[in-house]
C-alpha positions in Angstrom: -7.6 -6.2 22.5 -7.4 -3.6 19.7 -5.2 -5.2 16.9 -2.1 -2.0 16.4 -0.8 -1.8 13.0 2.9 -0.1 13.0 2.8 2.5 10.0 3.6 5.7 8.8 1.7 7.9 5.9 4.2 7.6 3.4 4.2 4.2 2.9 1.8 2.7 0.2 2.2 -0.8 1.4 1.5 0.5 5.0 -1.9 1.7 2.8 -2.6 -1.8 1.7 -2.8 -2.8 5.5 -4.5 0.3 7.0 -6.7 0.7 4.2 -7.6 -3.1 4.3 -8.2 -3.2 8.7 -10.1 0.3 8.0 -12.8 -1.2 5.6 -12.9 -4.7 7.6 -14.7 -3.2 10.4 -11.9 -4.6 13.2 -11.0 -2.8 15.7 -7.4 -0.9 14.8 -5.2 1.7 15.7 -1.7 2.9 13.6 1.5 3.6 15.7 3.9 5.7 14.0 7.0 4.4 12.8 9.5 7.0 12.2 11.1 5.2 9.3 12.5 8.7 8.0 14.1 9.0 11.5 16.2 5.5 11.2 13.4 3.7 13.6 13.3 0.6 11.5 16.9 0.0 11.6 17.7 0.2 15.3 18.4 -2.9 17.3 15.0 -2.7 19.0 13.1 -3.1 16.1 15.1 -5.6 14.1 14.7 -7.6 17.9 11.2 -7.8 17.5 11.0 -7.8 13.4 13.9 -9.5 12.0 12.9 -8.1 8.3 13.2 -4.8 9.5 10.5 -3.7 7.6 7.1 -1.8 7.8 4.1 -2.3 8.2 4.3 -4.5 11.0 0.8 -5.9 12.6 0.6 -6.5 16.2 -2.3 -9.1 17.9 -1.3 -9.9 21.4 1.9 -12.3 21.2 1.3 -12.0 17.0 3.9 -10.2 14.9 3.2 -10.3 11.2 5.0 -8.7 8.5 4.9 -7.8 4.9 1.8 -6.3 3.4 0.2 -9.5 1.7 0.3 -11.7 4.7 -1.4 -9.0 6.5 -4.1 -8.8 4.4 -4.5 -12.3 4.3 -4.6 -12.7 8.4 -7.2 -9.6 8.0 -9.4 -11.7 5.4 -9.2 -14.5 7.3 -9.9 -12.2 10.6 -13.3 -10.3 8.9 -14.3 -12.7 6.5 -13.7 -9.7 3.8 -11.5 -9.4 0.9 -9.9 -12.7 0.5 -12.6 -14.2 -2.4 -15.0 -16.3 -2.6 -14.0 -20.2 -4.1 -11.6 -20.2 -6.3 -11.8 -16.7 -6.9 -8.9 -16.6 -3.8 -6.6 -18.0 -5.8 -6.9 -15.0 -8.9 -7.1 -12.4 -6.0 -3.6 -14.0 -4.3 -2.6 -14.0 -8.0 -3.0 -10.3 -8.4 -1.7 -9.5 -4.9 1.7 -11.5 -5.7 1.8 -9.7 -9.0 1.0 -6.2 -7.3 3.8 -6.6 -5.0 6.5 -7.9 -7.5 5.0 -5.7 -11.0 3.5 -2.6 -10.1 4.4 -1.6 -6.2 7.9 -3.0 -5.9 8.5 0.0 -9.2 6.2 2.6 -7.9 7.4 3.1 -4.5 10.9 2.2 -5.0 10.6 5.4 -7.8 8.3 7.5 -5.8 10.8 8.0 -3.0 13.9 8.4 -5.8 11.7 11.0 -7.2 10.2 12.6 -4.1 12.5 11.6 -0.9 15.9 12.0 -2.0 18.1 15.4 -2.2 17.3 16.0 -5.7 21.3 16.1 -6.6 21.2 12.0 -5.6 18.2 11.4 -7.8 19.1 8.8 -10.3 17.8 9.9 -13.6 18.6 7.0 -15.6 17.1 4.1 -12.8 13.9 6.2 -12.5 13.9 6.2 -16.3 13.9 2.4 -16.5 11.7 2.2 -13.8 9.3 4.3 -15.2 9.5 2.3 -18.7 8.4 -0.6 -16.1 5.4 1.2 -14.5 3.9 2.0 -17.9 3.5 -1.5 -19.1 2.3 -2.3 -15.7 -0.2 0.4 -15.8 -1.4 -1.0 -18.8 -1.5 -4.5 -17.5 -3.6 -3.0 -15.0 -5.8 -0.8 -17.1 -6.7 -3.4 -19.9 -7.6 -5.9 -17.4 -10.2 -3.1 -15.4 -11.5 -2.4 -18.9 -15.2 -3.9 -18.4 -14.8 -4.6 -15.1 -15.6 -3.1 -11.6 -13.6 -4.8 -9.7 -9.8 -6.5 -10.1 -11.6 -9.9 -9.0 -15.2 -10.8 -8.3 -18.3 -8.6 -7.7 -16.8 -6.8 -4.9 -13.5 -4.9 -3.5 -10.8 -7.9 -2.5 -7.4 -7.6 -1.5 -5.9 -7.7 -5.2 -7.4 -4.3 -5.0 -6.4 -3.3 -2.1 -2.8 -4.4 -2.8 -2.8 -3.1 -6.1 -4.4 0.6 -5.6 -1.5 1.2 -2.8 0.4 3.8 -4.0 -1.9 5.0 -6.4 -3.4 7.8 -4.4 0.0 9.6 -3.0 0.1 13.1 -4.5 3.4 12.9 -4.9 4.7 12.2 -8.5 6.4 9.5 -10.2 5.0 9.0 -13.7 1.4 8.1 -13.0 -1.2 10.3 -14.0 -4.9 8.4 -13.5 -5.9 10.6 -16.7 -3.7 8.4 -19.2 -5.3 4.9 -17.6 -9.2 5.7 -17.7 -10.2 2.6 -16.7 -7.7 2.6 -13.4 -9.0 6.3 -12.9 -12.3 4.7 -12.7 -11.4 2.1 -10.3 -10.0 4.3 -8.0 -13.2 6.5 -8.1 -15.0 3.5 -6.6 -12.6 2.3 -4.2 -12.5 5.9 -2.6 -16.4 5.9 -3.0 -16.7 3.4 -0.5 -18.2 4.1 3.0 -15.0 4.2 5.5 -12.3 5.0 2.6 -9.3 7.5 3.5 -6.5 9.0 2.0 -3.7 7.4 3.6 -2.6 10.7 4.4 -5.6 11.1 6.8 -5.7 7.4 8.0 -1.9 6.9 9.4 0.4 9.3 11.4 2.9 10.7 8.8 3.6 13.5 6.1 6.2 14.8 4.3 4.9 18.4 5.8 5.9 16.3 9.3 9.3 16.6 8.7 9.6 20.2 8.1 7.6 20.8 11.5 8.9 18.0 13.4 7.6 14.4 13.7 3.8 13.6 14.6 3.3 12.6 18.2 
């Protein structure tokens, strides 16, 4: 049975878990979610995901969200990405700090800056959260400095978590030209045999909703 992962090209932590079944070699296919549309917050979809959120992952009678917990039911689905020994525990460690530090900020600013009419846009709270990116950028690029890979010898999902929203075109205060050894990371993450923009690997694009939704 082909495992469906509910998405939509907007959302980075949809990435995490599209990107992460896409390199695992399991067989996968994304269903749109028109989240734009109101889709996540009808009484259908809270029935069959309480959080009301996105991505959700679907396996027969198996419902899993939240972005983490996906990739951790993929790693423990391919064998890929979850670290070898105790190296699991530093890549759950980067995965939990991804999700609280650096993509919590990012997309929660990328759509103020991007998604909203731009008379709602709250200067002052993208401010801050700007202020917050930067030191997690640098957390980020200090720690690549020498390094491949976030953990290990190989890609894992503390990369996979972390480089979410770091490839959307779409600005809000990251430039990959002020963190060199980030930019350098991301080179060889999207080097890798099988990597996609997450606008080419799930059904969704800003462009979309001039033209009408993707079918």
């Amino acid at each position: 049975m082909t495992i469906k992962l509910h998405c939509f090209g907007e959302s980075g932590n949809s990435y995490k878990a599209a990107l992460a079944l896409e390199l695992s070699g399991l067989e996968w296919e994304p269903v749109f979610v028109d989240f734009f549309g109101g889709q996540s917050r009808t009484p259908e979809w809270r029935a069959a995901n309480p959080m009301g959120e996105v991505p959700v992952l679907v396996d027969g009678d198996m419902h899993l969200s939240q972005s983490g917990a996906i990739q951790q039911w993929i790693a423990d689905r391919s064998g890929k990405f979850g670290g070898d020994g105790a190296d699991k525990y530093q890549v759950l460690r980067w995965v939990l700090w991804d999700n609280h530090k650096l993509s919590s900020q990012a997309g929660m600013t990328r759509f103020l800056m991007n998604f909203l009419p731009e008379d709602k846009r709250p200067t002052e709270v993208i401010a801050f959260s700007q202020g917050r990116l930067k030191a997690a950028y640098d957390t980020l690029n200090r720690h690549l400095d020498g390094r491949d890979w976030i953990v290990g010898d190989g890609l894992t999902n503390a990369d996979l978590s972390c480089c979410g929203y770091l490839y959307y075109p779409e600005p809000f205060g990251f430039d990959r030209a002020d963190w060199p050894h980030i930019d350098a990371w991301l080179d060889r993450i999207s080097a890798l045999p099988g990597w996609k923009h997450p606008y080419d690997l799930m059904p969704g694009n800003p462009s979309d909703r001039q033209q009408g939704a993707p079918t």
